[in-house]
VOLO-240455 format. One record per residue (C-alpha): residue in three letters; x, z, y. Coordinates in steps of 0.001 Angstrom, whole numbers, plus 500000, padded with zeros to 6 digits. Layout:
<torgus>
<torgu><aa>ALA</aa><X>X</X><Z>Z</Z><Y>Y</Y></torgu>
...
</torgus>
This chain:
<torgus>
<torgu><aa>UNK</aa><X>501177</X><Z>501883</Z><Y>518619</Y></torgu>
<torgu><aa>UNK</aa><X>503661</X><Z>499068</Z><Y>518597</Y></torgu>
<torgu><aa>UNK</aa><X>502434</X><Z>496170</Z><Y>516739</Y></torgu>
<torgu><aa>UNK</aa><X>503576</X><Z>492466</Z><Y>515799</Y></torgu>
<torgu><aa>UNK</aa><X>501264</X><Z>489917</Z><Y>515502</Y></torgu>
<torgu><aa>UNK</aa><X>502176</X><Z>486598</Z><Y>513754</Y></torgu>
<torgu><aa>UNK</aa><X>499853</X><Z>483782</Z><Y>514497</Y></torgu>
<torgu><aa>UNK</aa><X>500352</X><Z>480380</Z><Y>515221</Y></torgu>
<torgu><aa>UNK</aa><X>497337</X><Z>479506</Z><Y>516636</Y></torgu>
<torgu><aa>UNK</aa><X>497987</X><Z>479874</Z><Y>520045</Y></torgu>
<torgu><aa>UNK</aa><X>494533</X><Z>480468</Z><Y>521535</Y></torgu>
<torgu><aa>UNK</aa><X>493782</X><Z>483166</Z><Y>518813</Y></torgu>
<torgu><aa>UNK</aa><X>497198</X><Z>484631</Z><Y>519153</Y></torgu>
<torgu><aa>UNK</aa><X>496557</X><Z>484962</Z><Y>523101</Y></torgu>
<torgu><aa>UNK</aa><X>493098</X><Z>486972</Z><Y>522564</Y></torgu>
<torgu><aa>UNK</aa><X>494208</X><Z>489490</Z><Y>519920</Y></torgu>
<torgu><aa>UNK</aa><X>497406</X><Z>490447</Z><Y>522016</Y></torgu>
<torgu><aa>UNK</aa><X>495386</X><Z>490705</Z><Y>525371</Y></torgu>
<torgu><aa>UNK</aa><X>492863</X><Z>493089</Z><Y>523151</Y></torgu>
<torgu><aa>UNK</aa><X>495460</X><Z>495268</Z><Y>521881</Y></torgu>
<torgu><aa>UNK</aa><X>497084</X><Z>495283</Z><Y>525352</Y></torgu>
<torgu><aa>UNK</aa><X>493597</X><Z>496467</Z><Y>526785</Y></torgu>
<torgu><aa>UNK</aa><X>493266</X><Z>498853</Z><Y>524127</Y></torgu>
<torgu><aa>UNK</aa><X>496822</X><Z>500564</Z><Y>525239</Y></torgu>
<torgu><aa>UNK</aa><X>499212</X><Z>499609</Z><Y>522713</Y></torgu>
<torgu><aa>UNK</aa><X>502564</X><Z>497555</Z><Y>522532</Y></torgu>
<torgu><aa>UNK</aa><X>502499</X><Z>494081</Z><Y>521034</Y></torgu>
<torgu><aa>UNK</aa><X>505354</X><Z>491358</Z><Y>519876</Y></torgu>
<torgu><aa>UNK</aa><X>504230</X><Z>487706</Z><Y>519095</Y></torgu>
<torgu><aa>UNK</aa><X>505553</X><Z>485222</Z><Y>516731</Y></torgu>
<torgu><aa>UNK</aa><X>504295</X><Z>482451</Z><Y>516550</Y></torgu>
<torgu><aa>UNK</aa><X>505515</X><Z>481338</Z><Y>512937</Y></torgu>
<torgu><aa>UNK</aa><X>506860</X><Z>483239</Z><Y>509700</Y></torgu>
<torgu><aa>UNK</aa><X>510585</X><Z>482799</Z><Y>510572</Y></torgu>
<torgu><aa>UNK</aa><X>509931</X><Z>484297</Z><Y>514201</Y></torgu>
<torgu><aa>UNK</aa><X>507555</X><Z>487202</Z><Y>512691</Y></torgu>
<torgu><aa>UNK</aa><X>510485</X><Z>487697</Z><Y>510328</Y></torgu>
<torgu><aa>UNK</aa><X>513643</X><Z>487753</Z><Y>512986</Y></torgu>
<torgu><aa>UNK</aa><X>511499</X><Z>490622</Z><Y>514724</Y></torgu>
<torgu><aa>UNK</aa><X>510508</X><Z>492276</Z><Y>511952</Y></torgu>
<torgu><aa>UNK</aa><X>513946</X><Z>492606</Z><Y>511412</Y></torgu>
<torgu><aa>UNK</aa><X>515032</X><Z>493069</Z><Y>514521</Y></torgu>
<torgu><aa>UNK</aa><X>515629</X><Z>496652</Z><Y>516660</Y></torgu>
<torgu><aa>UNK</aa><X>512238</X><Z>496916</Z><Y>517378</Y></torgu>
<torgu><aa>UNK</aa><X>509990</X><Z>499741</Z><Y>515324</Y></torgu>
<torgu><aa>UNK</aa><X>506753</X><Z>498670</Z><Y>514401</Y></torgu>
<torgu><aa>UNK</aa><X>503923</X><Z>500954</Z><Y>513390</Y></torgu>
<torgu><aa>UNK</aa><X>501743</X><Z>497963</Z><Y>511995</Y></torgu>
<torgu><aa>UNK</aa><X>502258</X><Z>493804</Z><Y>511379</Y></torgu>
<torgu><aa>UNK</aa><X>498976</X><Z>492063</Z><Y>511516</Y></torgu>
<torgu><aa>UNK</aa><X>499915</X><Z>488697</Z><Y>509989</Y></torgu>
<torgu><aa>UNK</aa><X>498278</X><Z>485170</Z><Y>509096</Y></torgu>
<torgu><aa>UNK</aa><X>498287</X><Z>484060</Z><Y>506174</Y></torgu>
<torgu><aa>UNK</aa><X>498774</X><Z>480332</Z><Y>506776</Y></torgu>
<torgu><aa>UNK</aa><X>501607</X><Z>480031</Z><Y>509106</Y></torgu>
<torgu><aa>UNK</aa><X>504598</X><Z>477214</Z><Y>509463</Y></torgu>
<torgu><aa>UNK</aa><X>508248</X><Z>477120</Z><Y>508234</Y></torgu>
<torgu><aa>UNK</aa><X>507134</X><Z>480446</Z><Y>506881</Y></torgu>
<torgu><aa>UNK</aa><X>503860</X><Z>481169</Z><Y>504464</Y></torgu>
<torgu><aa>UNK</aa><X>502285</X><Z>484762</Z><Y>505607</Y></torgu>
<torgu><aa>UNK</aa><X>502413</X><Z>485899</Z><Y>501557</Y></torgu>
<torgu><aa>UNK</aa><X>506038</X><Z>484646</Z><Y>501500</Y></torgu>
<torgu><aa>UNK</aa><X>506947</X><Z>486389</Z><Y>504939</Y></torgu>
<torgu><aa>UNK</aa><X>505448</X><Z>489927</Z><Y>503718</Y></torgu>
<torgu><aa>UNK</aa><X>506934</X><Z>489762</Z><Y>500151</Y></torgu>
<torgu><aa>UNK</aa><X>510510</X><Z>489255</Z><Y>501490</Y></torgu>
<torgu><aa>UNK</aa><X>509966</X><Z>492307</Z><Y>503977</Y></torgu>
<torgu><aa>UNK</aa><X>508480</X><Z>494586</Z><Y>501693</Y></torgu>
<torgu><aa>UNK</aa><X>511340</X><Z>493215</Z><Y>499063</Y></torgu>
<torgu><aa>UNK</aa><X>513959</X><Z>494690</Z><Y>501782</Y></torgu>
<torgu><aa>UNK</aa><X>512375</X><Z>497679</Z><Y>502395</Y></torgu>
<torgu><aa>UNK</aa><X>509477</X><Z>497067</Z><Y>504876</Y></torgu>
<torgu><aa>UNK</aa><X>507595</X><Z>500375</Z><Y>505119</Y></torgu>
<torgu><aa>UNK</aa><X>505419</X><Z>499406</Z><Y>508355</Y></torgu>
<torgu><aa>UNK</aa><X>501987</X><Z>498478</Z><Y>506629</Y></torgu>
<torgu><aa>UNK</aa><X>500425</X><Z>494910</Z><Y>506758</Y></torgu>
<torgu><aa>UNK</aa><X>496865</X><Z>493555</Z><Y>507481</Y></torgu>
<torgu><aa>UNK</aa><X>496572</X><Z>490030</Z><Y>506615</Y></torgu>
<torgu><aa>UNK</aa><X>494127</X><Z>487865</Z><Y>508237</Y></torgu>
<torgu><aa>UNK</aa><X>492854</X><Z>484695</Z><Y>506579</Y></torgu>
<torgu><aa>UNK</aa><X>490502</X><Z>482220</Z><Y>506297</Y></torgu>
<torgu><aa>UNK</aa><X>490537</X><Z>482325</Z><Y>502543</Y></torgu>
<torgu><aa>UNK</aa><X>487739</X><Z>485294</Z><Y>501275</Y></torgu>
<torgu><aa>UNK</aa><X>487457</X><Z>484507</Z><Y>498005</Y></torgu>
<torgu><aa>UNK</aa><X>487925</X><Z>488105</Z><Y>495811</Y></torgu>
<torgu><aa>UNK</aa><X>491113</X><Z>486208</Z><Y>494154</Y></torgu>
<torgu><aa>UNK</aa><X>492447</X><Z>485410</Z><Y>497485</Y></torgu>
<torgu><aa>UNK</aa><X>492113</X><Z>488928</Z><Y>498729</Y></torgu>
<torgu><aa>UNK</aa><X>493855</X><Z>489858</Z><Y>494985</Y></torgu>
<torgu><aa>UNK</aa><X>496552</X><Z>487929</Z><Y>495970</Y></torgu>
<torgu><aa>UNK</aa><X>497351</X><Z>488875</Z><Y>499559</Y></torgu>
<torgu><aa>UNK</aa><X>497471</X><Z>492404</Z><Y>498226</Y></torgu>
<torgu><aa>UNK</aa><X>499662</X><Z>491885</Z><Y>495489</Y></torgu>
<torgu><aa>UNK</aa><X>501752</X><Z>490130</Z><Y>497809</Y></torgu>
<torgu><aa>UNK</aa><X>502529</X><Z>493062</Z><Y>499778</Y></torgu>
<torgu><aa>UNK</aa><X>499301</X><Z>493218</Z><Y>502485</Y></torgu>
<torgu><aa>UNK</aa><X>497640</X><Z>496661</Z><Y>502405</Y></torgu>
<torgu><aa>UNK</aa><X>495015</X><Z>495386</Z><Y>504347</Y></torgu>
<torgu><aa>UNK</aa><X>493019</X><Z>492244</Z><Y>504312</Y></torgu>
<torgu><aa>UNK</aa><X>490580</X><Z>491118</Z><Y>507116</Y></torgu>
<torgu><aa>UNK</aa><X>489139</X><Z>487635</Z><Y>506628</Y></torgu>
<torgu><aa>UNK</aa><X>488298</X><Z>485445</Z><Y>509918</Y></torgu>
<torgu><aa>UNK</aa><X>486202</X><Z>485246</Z><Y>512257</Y></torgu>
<torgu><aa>UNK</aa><X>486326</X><Z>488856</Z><Y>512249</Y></torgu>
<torgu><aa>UNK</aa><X>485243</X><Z>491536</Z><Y>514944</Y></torgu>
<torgu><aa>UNK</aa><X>488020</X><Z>492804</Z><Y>517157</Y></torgu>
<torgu><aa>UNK</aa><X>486368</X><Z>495931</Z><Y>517217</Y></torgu>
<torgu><aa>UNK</aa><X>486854</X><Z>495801</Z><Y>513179</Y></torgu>
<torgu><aa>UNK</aa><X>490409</X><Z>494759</Z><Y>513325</Y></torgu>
<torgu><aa>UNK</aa><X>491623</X><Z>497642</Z><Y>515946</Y></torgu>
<torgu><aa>UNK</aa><X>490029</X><Z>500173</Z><Y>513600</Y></torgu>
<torgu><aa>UNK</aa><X>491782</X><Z>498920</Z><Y>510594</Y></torgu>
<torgu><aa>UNK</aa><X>495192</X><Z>498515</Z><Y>512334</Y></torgu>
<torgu><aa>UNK</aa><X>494957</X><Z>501917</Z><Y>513922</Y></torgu>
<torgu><aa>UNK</aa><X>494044</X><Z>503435</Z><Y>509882</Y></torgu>
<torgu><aa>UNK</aa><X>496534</X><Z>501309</Z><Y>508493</Y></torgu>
<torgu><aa>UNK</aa><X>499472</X><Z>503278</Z><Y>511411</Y></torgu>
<torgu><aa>UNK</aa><X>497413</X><Z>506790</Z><Y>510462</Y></torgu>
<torgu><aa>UNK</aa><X>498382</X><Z>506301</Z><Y>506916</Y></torgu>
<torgu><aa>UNK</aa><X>501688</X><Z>505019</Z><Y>507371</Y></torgu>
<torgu><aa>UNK</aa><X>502447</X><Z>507723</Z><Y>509419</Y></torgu>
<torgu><aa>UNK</aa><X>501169</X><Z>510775</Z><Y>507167</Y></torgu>
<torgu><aa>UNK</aa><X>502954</X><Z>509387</Z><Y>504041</Y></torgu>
<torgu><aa>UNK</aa><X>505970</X><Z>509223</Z><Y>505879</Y></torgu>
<torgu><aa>UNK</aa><X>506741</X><Z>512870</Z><Y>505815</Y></torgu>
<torgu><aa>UNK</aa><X>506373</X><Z>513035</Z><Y>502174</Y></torgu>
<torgu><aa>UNK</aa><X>509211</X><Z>511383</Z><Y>500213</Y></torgu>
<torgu><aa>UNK</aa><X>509568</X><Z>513368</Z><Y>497551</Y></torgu>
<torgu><aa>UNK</aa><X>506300</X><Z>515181</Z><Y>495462</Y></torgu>
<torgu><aa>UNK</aa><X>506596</X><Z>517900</Z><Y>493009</Y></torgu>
<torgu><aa>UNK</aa><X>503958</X><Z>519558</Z><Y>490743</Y></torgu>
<torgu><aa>UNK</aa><X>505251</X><Z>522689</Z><Y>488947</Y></torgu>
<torgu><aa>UNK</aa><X>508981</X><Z>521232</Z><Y>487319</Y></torgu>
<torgu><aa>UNK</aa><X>508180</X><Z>517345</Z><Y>487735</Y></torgu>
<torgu><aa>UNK</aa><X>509248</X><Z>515620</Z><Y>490661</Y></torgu>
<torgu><aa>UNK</aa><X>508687</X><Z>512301</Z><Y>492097</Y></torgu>
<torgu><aa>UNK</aa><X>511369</X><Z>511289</Z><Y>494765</Y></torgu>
<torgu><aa>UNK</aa><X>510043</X><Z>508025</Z><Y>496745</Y></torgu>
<torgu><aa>UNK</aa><X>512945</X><Z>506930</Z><Y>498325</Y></torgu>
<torgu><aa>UNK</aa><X>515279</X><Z>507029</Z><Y>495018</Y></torgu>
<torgu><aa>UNK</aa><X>512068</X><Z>505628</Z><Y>492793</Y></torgu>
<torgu><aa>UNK</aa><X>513233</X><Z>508456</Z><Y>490089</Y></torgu>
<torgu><aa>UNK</aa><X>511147</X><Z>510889</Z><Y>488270</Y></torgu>
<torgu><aa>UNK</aa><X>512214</X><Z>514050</Z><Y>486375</Y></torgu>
<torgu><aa>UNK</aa><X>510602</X><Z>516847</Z><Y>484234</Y></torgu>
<torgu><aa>UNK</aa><X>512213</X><Z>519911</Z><Y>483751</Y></torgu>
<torgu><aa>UNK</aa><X>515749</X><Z>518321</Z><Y>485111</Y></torgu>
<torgu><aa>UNK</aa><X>515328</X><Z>515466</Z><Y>482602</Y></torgu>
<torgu><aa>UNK</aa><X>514876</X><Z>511790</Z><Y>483774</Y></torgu>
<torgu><aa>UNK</aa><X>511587</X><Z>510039</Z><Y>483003</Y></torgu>
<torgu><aa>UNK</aa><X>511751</X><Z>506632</Z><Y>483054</Y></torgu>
<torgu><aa>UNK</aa><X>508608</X><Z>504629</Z><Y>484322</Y></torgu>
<torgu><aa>UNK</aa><X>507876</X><Z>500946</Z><Y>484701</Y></torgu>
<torgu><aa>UNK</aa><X>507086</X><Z>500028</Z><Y>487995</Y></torgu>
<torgu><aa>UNK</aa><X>502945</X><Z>500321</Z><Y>487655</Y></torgu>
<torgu><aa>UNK</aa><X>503484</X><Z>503473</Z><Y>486107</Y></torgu>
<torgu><aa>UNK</aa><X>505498</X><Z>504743</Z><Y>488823</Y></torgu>
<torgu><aa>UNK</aa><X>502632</X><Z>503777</Z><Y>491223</Y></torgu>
<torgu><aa>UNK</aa><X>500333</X><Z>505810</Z><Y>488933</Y></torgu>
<torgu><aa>UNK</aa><X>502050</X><Z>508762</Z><Y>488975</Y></torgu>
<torgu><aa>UNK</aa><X>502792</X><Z>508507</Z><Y>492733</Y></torgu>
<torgu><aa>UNK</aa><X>499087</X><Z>508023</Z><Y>493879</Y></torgu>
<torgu><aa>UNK</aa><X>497991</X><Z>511179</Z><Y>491299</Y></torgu>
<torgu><aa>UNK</aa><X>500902</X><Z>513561</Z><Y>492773</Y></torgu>
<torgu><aa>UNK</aa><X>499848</X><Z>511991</Z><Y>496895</Y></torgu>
<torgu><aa>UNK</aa><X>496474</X><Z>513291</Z><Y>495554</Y></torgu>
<torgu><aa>UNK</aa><X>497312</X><Z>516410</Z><Y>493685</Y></torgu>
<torgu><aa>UNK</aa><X>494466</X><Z>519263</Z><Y>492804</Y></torgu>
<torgu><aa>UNK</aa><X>492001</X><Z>516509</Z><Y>493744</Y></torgu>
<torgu><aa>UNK</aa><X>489843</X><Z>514346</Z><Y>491043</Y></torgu>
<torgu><aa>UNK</aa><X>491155</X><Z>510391</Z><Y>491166</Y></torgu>
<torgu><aa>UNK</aa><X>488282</X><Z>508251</Z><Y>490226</Y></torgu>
<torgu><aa>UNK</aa><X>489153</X><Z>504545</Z><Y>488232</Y></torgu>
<torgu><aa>UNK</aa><X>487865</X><Z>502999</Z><Y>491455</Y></torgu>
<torgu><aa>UNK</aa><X>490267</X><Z>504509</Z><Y>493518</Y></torgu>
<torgu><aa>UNK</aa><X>493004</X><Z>503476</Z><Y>491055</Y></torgu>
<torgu><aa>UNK</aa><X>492232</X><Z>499849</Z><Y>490900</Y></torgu>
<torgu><aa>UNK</aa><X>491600</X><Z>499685</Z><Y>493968</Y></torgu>
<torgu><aa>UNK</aa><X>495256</X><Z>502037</Z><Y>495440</Y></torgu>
<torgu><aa>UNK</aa><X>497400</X><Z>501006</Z><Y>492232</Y></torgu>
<torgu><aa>UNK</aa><X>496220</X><Z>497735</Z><Y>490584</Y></torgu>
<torgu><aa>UNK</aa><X>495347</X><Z>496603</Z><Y>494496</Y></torgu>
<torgu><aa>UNK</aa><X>491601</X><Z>495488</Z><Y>492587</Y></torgu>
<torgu><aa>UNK</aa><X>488521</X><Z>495944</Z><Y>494991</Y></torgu>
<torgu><aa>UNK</aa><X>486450</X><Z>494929</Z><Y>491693</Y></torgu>
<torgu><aa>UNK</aa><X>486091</X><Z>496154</Z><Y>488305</Y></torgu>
<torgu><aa>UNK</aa><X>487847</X><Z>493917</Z><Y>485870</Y></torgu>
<torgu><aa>UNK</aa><X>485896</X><Z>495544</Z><Y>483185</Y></torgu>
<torgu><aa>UNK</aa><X>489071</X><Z>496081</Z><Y>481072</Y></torgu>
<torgu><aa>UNK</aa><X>490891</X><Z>499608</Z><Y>479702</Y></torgu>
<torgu><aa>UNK</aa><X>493766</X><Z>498684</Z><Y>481761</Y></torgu>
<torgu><aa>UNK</aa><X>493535</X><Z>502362</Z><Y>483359</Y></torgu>
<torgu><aa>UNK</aa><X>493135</X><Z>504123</Z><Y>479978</Y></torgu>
<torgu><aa>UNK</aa><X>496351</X><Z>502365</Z><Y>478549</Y></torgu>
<torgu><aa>UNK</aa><X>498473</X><Z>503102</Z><Y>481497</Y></torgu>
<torgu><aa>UNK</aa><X>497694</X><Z>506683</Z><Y>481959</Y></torgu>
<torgu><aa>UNK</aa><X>497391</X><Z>507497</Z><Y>478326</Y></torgu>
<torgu><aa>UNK</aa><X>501441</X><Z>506100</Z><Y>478445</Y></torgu>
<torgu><aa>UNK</aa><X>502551</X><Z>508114</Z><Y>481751</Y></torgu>
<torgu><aa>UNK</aa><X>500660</X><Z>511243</Z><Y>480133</Y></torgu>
<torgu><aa>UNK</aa><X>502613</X><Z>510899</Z><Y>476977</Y></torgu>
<torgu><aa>UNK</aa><X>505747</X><Z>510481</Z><Y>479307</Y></torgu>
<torgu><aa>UNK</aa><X>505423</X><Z>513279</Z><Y>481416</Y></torgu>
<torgu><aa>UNK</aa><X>503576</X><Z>515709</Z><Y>479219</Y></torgu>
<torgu><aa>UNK</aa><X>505084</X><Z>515178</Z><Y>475732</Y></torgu>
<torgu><aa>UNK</aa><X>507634</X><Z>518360</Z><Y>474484</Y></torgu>
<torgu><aa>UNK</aa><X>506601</X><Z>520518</Z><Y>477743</Y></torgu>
<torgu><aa>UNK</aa><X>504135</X><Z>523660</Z><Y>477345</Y></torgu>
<torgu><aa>UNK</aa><X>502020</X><Z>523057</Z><Y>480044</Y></torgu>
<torgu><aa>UNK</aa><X>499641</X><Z>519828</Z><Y>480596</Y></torgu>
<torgu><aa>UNK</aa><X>500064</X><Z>518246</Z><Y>483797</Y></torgu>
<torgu><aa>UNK</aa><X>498492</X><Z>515350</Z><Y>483576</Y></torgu>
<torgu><aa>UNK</aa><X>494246</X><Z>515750</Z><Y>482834</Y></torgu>
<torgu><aa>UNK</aa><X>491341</X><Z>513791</Z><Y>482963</Y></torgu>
<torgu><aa>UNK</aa><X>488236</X><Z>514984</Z><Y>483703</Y></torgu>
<torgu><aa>UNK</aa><X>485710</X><Z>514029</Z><Y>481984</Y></torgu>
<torgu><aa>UNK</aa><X>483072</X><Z>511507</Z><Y>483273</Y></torgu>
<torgu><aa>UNK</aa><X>484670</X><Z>512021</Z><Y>486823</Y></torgu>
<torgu><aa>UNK</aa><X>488677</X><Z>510760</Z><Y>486834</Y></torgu>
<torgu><aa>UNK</aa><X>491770</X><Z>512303</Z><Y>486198</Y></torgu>
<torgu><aa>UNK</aa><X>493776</X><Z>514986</Z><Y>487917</Y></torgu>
<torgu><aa>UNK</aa><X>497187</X><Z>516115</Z><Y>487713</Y></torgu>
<torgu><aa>UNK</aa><X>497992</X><Z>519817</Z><Y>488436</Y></torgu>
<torgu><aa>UNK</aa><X>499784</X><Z>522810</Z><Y>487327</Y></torgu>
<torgu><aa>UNK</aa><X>497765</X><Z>524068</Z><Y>484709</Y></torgu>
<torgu><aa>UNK</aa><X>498219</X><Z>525254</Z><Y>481096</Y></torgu>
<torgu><aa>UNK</aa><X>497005</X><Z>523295</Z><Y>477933</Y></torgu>
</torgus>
């Protein structure tokens, strides 16, 4: 793997580059969020960014939003001092897909950046997913039934994108707050209910077959399957 760490204590920095050096694989250090960003952007293809969250002339959250805003698709870890469950919240809605809170276990981090690159790489292939006559295209953020457009907001284009990565399989509501509303806690509200009743009455509405189910007690499933 190629990976850039941004981390501006210098000591810390120093350690978790040596370890990933030991451990065989390529790593760039910046040393604050305006560095971490000129490399990000830079030639150089990374397959992970582990990144601090408190970090000069640039704020880690700040740093991964604008990447992600132009089109970052190497996944993030964030490591932080701040654990709290809303502090987690936050570095995930920011952009992180991972959060690690220090001190931490190298041992724990090098397993999390090397799932992190795993996933990154196998939903690479896949930009576009289709189920029967509905197709999801990633890279144009469209969706279409039957030839006809179906517009989504944003959270239910996340929805429907998670369910089709997942096809034929039963999602559970923890694995949707925790891969679409970025929760790793129940919030104890119907905000699941709401949003999939809306993308089922988007995608399923006027055609003969159901795509769209949920299964009772379990999750919900989308397949190609008649009502």
């Amino acid at each position: 793997m190629k990976l850039l760490i941004v981390e501006d204590d210098r000591e810390a920095a120093a350690y978790v580059v040596k370890a990933f050096t030991e451990a065989g694989h390529v790593v760039d250090h910046a040393a604050d969020g305006e560095q971490g960003y000129a490399l990000a952007n830079g030639e150089a293809s990374y397959d992970v960014l582990v990144v601090d969250r408190m970090l000069p002339k640039l704020d880690g959250l700040s740093l991964i939003g604008r990447l992600k805003a132009e089109g970052l698709n190497a996944p993030v870890l964030i490591l932080s001092a701040l654990g709290q469950v809303d502090d987690r919240v936050q570095g995930l809605r920011a952009g992180g897909d991972d959060y690690l809170t220090k001190p931490y276990a190298f041992a724990e981090l090098l397993a999390r950046v090397e799932a992190l690159a795993r996933r990154g790489k196998a939903g690479a292939a896949d930009t576009v997913y289709r189920i029967a006559d509905l197709e999801l295209d990633r890279l144009s953020h469209t969706v279409t039934r039957g030839g006809q457009d179906v517009p989504l907001q944003p959270r239910e284009f996340r929805l429907l994108e998670y369910l089709m990565r997942n096809a034929g399989q039963v999602v559970t509501r923890t694995m949707l707050l925790e891969n679409v509303w970025d929760y790793h806690f129940d919030p104890q509200t119907n905000v699941i209910d709401v949003h999939v009743s809306r993308l089922r009455s988007k995608i399923d509405k006027g055609f003969d077959r159901q795509l769209l189910h949920t299964v009772r007690g379990a999750g919900y499933m989308i397949r190609d399957g008649a009502r």
